[in-house]
N, C-alpha and C positions, 0 to 999 in steps of 0.2 A: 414394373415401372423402372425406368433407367434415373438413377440416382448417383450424383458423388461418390457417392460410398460404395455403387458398383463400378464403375467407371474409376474410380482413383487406384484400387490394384490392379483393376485389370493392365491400364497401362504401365504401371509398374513393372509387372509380367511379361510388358509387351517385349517381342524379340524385335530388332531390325528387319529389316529385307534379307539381307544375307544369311543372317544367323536362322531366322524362319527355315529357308529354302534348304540352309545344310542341315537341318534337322530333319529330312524325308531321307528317303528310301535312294539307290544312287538312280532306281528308274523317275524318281519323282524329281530330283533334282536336273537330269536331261531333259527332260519338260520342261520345266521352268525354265531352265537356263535356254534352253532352244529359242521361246517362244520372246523372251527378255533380249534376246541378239536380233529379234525382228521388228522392236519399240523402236521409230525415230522422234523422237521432237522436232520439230520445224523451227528456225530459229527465231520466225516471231513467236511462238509458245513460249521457247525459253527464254528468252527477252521478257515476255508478260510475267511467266512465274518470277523468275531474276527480282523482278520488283516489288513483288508482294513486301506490305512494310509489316507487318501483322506477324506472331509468330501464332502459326495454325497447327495443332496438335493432332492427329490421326490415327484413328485406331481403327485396323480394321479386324474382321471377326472371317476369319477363312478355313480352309480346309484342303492341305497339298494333297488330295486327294483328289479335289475338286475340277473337274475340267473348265467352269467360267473362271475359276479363280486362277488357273492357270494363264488365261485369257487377260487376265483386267489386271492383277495385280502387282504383274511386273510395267505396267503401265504407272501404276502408281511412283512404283520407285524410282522408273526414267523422273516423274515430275517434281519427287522429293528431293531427288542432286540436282536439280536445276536452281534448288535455293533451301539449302538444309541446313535445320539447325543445329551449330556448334554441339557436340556433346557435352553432357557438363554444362549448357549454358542456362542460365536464369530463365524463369518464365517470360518473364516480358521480353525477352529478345525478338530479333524476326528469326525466319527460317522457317522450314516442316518439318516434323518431327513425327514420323512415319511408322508405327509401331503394329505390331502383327500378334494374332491370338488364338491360338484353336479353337474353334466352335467348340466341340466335343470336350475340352479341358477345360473352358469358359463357359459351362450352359446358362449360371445363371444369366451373364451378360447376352449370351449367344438369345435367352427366352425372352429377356428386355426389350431385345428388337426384332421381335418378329417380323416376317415379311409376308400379305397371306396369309396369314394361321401356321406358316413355317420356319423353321431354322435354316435362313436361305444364306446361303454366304456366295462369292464375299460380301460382305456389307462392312459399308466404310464411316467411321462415327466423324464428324469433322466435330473438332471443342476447340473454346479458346483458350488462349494465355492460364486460365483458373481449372482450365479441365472441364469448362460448363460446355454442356451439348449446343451444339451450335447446327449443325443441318445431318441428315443420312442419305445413303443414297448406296443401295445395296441391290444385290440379285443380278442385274444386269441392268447396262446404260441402255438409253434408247438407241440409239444404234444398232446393240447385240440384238435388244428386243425386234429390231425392225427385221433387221437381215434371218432370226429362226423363225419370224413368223411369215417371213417369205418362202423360206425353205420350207416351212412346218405346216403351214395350211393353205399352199400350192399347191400342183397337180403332184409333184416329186418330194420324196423327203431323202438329205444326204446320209451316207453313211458314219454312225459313230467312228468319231475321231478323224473327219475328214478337213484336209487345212481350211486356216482361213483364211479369204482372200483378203489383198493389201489393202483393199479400199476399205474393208469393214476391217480390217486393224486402225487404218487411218481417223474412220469415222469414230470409232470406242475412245480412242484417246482424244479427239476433241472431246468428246462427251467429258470425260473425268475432265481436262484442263479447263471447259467451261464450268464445271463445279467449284472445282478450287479456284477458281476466280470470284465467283459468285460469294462464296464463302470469303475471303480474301477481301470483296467490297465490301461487304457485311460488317466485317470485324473495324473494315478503317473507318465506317461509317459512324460503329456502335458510340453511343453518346457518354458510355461508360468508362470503353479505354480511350477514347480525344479525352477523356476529363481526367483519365488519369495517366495520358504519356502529353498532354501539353500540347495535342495538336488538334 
């Protein structure tokens, strides 16, 4: 069961993007770092994150190890500098606050949110201002799902570690930016924090 109390160290714990990534292997790190120089945002995306009024907390449960996570989660961090939260800065500010955790070093959080019956990462916790779970959305976007099950139960299946094309990098990243958006109306909606930021 995902509770506070699993959820409040873990994001303690949580490393950055950067610091995550320099924590692998130097072949894990040219992955990453390759696939993070191919993320564009379009500038109406970063115009829409830019605005979130909401500060959205993120944790996500990965594995540099992992080849979706290689995929998705440098996506995440194009969308976190697009509107990040100050370090040091108080809960209730706006911003994202993007925070990263091995599955393997994290099981119990990692078993809290299963995906499937499995420890599927990346999986992405979105919480508010208090750290309260606010939406998941893990394993892979709809998009990734679309494009392997077009590969995967076609007449052909690609070869491990074959690129990805720009359109299905294009489509994954709307997928995540229309979540934290979603999330993002959620929070300015919630009748909680209007009653306690006065708006």
């Amino acid at each position: 069961m995902l509770t506070l109390d699993l959820i409040r160290p873990a994001f303690g714990a949580g490393l950055s993007y950067d610091a995550y990534v320099a924590a692998g292997t130097p072949d894990q790190r040219e992955r990453w770092d390759a696939f993070h120089r191919r993320v564009r945002l379009s500038d109406p995306q970063r115009s829409l994150i830019a605005g979130f009024s909401r500060r959205i907390n993120v944790l996500v449960v990965s594995g540099l190890w992992c080849g979706d996570c290689v995929q998705q989660c440098p996506m995440l961090d194009h969308i976190a500098k697009a509107n990040p939260a100050p370090p040091g800065s108080p809960p209730g500010s706006t911003g994202i606050d993007l925070r990263f955790v091995d599955r393997d070093e994290h099981r119990a959080l990692s078993d809290a949110v299963r995906i499937c019956g499995g420890n599927r990462v990346p999986t992405a916790l979105f919480l508010n201002e208090d750290l309260e779970f606010v939406s998941l959305m893990g394993d892979k976007s709809l998009a990734r799902f679309r494009a392997l099950a077009a590969k995967q139960l076609g007449p052909s299946c690609p070869l491990p570690g074959a690129p990805v094309p720009d359109d299905e990098v294009a489509a994954t990243l709307t997928d995540w930016v229309n979540e934290f958006e979603r999330v993002a109306l959620l929070l300015r909606l919630s009748a909680k924090l209007r009653e306690r930021h006065g708006d």
